[in-house]
C-alpha positions as CSV (number, residue, x, y, z in Angstrom):
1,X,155.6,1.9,139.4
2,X,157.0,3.6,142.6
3,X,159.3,5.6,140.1
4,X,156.6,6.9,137.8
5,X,154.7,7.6,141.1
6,X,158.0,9.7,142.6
7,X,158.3,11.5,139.6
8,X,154.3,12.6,139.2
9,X,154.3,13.4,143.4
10,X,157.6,16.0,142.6
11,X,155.9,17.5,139.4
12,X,152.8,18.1,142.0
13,X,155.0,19.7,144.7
14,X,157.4,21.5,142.1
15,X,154.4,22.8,140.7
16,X,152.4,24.1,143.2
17,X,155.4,25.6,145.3
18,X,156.5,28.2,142.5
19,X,152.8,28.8,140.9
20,X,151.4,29.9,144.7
21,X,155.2,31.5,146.2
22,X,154.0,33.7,142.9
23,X,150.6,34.2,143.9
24,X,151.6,34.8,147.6
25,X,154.0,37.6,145.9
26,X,151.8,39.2,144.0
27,X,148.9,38.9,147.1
28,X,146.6,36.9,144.6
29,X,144.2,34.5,146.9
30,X,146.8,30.8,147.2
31,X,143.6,28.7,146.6
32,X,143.7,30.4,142.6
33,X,147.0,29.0,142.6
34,X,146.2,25.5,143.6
35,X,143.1,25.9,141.1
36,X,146.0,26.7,138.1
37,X,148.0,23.9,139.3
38,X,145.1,21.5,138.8
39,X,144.4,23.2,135.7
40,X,147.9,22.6,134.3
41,X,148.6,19.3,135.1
42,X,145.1,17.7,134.2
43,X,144.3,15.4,131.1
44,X,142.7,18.3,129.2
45,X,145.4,20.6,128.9
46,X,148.5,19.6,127.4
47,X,152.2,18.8,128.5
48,X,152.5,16.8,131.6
49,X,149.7,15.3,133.5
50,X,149.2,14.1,136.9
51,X,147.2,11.2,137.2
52,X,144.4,12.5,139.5
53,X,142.5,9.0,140.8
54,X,144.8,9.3,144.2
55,X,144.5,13.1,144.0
56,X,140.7,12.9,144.5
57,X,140.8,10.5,147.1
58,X,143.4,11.7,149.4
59,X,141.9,15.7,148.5
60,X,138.7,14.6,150.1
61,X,139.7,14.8,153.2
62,X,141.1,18.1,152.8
63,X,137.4,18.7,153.1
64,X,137.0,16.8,156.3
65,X,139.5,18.4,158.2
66,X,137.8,21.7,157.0
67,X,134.6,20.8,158.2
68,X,135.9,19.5,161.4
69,X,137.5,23.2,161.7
70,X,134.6,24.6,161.6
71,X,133.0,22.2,164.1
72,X,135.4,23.6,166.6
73,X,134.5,26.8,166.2
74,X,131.0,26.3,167.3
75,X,129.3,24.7,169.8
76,X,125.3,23.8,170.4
77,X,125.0,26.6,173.1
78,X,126.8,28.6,171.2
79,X,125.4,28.8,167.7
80,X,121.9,28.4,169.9
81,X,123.1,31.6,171.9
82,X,123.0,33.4,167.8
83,X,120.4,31.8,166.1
84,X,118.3,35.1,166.4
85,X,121.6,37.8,165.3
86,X,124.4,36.6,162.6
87,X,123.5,33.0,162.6
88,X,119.7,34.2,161.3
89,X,121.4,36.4,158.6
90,X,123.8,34.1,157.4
91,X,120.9,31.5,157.0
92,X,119.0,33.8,155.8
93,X,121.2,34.6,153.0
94,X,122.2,30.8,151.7
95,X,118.1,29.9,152.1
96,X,117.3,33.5,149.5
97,X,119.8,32.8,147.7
98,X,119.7,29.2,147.0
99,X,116.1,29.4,146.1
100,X,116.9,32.7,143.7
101,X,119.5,31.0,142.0
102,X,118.2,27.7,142.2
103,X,114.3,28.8,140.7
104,X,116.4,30.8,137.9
105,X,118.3,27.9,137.0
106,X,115.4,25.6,136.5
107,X,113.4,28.4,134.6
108,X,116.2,28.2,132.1
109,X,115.8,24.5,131.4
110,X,117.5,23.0,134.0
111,X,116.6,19.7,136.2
112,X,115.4,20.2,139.7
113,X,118.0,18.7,141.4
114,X,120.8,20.2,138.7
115,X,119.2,23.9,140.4
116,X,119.5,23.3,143.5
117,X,122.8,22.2,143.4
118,X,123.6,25.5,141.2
119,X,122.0,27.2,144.0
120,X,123.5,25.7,147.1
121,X,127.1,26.7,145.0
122,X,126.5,29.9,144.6
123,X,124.9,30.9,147.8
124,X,128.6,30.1,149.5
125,X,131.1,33.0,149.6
126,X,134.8,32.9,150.0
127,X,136.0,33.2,154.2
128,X,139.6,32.8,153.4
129,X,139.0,35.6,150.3
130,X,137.2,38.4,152.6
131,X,139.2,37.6,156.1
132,X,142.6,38.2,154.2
133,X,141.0,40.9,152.2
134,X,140.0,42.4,154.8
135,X,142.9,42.2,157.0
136,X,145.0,44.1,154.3
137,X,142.9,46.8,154.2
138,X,143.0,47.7,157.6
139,X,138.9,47.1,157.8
140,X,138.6,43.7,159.5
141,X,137.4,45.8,162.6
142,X,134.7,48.0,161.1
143,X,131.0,47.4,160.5
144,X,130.9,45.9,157.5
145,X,134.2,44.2,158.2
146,X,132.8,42.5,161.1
147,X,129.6,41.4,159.4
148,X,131.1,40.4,156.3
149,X,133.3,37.6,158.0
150,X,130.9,36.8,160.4
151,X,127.9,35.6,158.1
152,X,130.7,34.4,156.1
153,X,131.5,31.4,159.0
154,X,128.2,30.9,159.5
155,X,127.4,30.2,155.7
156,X,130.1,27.3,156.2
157,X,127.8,26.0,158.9
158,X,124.4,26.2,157.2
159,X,126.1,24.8,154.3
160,X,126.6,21.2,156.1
161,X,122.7,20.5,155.4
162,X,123.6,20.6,152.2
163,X,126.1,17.5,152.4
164,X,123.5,16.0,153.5
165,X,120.4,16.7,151.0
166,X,122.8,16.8,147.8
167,X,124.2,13.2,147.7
168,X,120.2,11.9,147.5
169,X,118.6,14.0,144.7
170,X,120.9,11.7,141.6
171,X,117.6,9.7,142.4
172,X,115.0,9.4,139.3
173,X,111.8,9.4,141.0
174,X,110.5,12.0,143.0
175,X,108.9,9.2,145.8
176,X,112.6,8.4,145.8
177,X,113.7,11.5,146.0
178,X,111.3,12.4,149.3
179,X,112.0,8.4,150.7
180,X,116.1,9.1,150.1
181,X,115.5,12.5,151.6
182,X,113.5,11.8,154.7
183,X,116.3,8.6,154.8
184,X,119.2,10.4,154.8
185,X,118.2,13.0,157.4
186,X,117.3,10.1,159.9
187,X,120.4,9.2,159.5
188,X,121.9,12.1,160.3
189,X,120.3,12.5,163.5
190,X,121.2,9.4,164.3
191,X,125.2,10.1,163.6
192,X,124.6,13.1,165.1
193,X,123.0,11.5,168.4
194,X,125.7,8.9,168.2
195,X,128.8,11.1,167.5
196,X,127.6,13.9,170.6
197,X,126.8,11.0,173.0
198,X,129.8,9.4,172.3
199,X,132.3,12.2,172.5
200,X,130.5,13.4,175.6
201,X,131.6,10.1,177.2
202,X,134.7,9.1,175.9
203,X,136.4,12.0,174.2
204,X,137.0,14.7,177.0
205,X,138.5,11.9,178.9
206,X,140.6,10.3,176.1
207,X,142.1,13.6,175.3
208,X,142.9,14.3,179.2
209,X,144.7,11.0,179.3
210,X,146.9,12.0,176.2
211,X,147.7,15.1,177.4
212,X,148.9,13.8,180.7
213,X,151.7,12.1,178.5
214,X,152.9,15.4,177.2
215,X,153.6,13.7,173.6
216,X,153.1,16.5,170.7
217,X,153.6,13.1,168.6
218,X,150.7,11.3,170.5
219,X,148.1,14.0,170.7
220,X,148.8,14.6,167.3
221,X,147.2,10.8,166.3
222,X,144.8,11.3,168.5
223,X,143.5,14.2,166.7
224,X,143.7,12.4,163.6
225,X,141.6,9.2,165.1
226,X,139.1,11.2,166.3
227,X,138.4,13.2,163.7
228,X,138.5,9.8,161.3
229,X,136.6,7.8,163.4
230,X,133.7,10.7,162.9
231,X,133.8,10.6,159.5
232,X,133.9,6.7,158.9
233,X,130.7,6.4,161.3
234,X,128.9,8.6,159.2
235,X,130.4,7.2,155.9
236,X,129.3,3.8,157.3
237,X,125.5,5.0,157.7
238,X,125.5,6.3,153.6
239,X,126.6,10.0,154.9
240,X,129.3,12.6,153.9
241,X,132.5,11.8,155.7
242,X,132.7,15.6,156.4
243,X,128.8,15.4,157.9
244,X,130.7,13.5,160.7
245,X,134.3,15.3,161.3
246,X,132.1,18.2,161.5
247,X,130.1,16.9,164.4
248,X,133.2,15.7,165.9
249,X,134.4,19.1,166.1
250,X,131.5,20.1,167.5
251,X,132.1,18.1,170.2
252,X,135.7,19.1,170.8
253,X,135.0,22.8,170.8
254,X,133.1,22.7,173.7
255,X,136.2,21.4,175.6
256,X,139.7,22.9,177.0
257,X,141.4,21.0,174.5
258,X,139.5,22.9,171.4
259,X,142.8,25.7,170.6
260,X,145.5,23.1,170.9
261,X,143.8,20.3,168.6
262,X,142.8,22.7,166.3
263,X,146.4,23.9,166.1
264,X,147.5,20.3,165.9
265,X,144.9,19.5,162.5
266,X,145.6,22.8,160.7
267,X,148.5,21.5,159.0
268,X,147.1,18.7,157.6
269,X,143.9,20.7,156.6
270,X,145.8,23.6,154.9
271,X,147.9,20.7,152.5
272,X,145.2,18.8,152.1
273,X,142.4,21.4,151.1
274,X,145.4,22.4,148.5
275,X,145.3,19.1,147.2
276,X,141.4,19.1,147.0
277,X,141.5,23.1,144.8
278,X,144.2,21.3,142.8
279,X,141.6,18.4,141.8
280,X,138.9,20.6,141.0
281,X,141.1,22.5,138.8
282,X,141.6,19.3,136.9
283,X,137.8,18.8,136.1
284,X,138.3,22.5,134.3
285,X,138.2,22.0,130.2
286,X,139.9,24.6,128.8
287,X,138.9,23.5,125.6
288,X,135.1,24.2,126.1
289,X,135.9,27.8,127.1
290,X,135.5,29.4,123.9
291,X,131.7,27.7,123.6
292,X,130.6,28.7,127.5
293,X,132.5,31.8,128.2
294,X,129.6,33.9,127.7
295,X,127.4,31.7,130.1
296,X,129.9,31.8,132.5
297,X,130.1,35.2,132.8
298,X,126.5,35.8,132.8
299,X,126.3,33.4,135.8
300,X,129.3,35.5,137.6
301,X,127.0,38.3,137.0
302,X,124.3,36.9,138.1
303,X,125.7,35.4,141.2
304,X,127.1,38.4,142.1
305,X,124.2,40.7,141.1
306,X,121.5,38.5,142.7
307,X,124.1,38.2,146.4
308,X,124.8,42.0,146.3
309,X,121.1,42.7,146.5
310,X,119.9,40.4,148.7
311,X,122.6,40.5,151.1
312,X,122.4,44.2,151.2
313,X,118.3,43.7,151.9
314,X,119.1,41.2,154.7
315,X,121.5,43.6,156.6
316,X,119.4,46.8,156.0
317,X,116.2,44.7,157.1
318,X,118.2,44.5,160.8
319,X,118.5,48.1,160.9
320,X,122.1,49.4,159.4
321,X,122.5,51.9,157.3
322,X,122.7,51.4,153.4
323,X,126.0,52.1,153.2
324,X,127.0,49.8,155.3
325,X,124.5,47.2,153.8
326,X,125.9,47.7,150.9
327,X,129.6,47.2,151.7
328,X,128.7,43.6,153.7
329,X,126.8,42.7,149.8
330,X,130.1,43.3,148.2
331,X,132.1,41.2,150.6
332,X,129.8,38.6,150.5
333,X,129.2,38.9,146.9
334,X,131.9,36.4,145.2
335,X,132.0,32.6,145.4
336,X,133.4,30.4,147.6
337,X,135.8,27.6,148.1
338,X,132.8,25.3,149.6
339,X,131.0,25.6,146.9
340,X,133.3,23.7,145.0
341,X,133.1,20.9,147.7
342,X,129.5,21.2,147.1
343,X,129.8,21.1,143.0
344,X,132.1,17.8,143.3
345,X,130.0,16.1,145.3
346,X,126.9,16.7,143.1
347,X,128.7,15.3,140.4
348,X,130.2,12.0,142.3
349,X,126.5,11.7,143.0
350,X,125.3,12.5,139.4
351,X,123.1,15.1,140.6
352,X,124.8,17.6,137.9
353,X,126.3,17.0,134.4
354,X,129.3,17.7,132.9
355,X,128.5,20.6,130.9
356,X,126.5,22.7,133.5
357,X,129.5,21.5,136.1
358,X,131.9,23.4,134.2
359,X,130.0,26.6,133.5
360,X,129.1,26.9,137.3
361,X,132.2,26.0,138.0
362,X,134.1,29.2,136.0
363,X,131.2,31.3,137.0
364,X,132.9,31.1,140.0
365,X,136.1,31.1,139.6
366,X,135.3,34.5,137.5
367,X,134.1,35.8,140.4
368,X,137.0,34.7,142.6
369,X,139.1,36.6,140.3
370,X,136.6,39.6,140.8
371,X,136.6,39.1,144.7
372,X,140.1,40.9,145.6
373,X,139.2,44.3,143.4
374,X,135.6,44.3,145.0
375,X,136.7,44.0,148.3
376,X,139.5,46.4,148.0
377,X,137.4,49.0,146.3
378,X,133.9,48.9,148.4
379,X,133.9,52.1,149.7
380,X,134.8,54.2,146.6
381,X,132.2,52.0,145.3
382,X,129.1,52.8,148.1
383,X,130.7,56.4,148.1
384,X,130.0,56.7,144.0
385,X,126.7,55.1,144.2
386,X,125.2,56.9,148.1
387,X,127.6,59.4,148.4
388,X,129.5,60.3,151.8
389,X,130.2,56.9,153.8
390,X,130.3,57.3,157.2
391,X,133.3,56.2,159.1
392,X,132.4,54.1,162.1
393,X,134.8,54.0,164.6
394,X,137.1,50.8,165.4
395,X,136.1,48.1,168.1
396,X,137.7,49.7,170.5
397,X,136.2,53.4,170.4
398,X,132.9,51.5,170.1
399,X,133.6,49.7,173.7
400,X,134.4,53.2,175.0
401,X,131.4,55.4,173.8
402,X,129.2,52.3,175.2
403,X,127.7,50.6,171.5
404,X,126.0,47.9,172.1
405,X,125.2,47.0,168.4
406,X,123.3,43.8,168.1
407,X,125.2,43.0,164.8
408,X,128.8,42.9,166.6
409,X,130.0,39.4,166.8
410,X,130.5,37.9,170.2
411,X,133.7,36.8,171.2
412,X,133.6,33.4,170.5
413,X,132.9,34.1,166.5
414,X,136.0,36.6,166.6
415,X,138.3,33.8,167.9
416,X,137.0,31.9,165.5
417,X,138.0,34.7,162.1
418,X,141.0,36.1,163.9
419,X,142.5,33.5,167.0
420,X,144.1,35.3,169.3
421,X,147.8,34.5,170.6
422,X,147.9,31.0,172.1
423,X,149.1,31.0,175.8
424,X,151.1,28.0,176.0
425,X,150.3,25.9,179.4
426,X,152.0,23.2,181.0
427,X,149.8,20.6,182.2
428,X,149.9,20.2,185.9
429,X,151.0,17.0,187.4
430,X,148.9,14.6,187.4
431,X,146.9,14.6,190.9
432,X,147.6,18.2,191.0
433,X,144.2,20.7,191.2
434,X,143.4,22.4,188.2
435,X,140.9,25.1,187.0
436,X,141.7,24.1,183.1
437,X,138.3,24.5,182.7
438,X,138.7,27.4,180.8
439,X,142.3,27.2,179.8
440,X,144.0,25.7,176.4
441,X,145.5,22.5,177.9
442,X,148.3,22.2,175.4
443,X,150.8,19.2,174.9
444,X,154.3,19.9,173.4
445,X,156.3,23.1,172.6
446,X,155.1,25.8,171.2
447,X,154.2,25.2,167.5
448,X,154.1,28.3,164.8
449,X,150.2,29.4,163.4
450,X,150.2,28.4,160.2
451,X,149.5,30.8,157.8
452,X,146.7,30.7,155.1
């Protein structure tokens, strides 16, 4: 048994280590490579397979360490501080979406639930995608740039609803459906009354007293207890385990310690959301390709014909130019890597079938494949179709000719696309004063960012 178990965990690792060093080479997105892994070593492909029952376990917390990410990124008085800028666009853009997609899917036959689910899928778009894109290109600083990855993040944060609502529509009934509903968002306030109140009290002061060890090795469980602890509690009250790391993070991002624990969980996250594109890969049937390969593609064109326009609306609706409008709806246009978190769960929950699964699912993937060339090419693209597109000068000329642009991120959603350099601090002795109210209390040596 612990042979056969050796030998399937090296075919994993030998695997995915040449498949994405390949993809990394030939700058193709790493999360297509994990998807090709999946794809290669699952039951319906042939040659060797990977028994994926511990796969799927251990992959879903790939997802909880990503939503507890997130959490850290945003605070209440934070995203309360944007609810009328990016965080109002970004919402904007899943609610349109969802219900575009959604009311299209169930004019074409199917289930209520089964649409919605379509819809919450395709409303998500890829961060890791448009952020390196971006980066590449030199354009992470301009306009659309800025509002691309911005409303990006904040999908990933109107998308936790979602975790919530999906789980309860494999229902029959709709009395169920609205009792399961009102049920599980009761719930959810109450984890979410539970998890703030809690980690108000007990987790600023926890983490002080494990930093005043200076033990990498300590902080480093705490970080994983924490973030655990979240997700059992909501797990316990019927909830998405990532429902809870998310609220945990939340709560940590509103402390000194936010930089260093998120440098601590990144590891873990990065290997384990690897493991979790690897497992969806496996639910892809090659084999039914030849019979939906035309539906897939006409939902890659629809998802990213029906996100192009209305994301282009949205931003022209705040008062940018088309061109710019235009640009952000490419970016935004493709699917994302949450949306397969969202897919799987509606099928754990039986909200989805099998075959509709897998032509959503390579609907997006299609247009993940799509996403680097769109990206690359959006202003020959807006040029062909508008004409001339204006240049707008970087960040930095903006500060100096005095633009105030309401669509600019603030500086908290900046350090949450593009960290800045960690500055490394020494915790003072204990019974020393401090001001490390505002400073990255940090346990340990310096530890290298991980990469994507």
């Amino acid at each position: 048994m612990l042979d056969e178990a050796l030998v399937q965990m090296l075919l994993l690792l030998g695997a995915t280590v040449s498949i994405v060093l390949v993809f990394q080479r030939l700058m193709i997105p790493p999360s297509l490579g994990y998807l090709l892994v999946g794809v290669l070593l699952g039951s319906h492909t042939a040659g060797p397979v990977v028994y994926d029952g511990y796969i799927r376990v251990i992959a879903e917390f790939g997802i909880v360490f990503l939503l507890f990410t997130i959490g850290l990124s945003f605070s209440m008085p934070q995203i309360y501080a944007l609810r009328h800028t990016i965080l109002g666009l970004g919402t904007a853009q899943v609610a349109l979406t969802t219900a575009a997609v959604g009311g299209l899917a169930w004019w074409l036959g199917l289930p209520g639930p089964a649409a919605f689910v379509v819809g919450a899928v395709f409303a998500q778009s890829s961060t890791t995608i448009i952020s390196k894109q971006l980066m590449e290109q030199g354009e992470s600083q301009t306009r659309h740039g800025r509002l691309g990855m911005t409303m990006s993040v904040f999908q990933d944060i109107t998308a936790v609803p979602f975790v919530v609502v999906i789980p309860v529509l494999g229902v029959a009934a709709a009395q169920e459906v609205a009792g399961a509903l009102g049920l599980a968002l009761a719930k959810a306030l109450l984890a979410f009354v539970i998890v703030l109140v809690a980690g108000r009290l007990l987790l600023r002061p926890l983490f002080r007293l494990v930093a005043e060890r200076r033990s990498a090795e300590l902080f480093t469980l705490t970080v994983l207890f924490v973030s655990l602890v979240a997700a059992w509690t909501t797990k316990t009250l019927g909830l998405s385990m990532a429902f809870g790391a998310f609220l945990a993070g939340m709560v940590l991002g509103d402390t000194e310690y936010r930089h260093q624990v998120e440098s601590t969980i990144r590891p873990f996250r990065d290997v384990l959301l690897g493991l979790f594109f690897v497992s969806i890969g496996m639910l892809v049937e090659p084999a039914l390709l030849p019979e939906i390969w035309w539906e897939a593609l006409l939902g890659a064109a629809a998802l990213l014909g029906i996100k192009l326009l209305l994301v282009t609306l949205i931003v022209r609706l705040t008062g940018v130019e088309l061109q710019t409008a235009f640009r952000t709806g490419l970016l935004l246009a493709v699917g994302g890597e949450f949306g397969f978190a969202l897919l799987a769960i509606g099928l754990e929950g039986g909200v989805i079938g099998s075959y509709p699964a897998q032509v959503v699912l390579t609907s997006v993937l299609f247009s993940m494949i799509l996403a680097p060339f769109l990206i690359r090419f959006n202003q020959p693209l807006a040029a062909w179709l508008f004409g001339r597109v204006t240049r707008l000068p970087d960040r930095s000329s903006s500060r100096a000719s005095g633009d105030t642009d309401r669509t600019r991120p603030s500086t908290f959603v900046t350090m949450a696309i593009e960290p800045p350099p960690r500055s490394w601090v020494t915790l003072l002795p204990k019974g020393a004063s401090s001001t490390a109210k505002h400073t990255d209390a940090c346990v340990g040596p310096p530890v290298a960012s991980a990469s994507q």
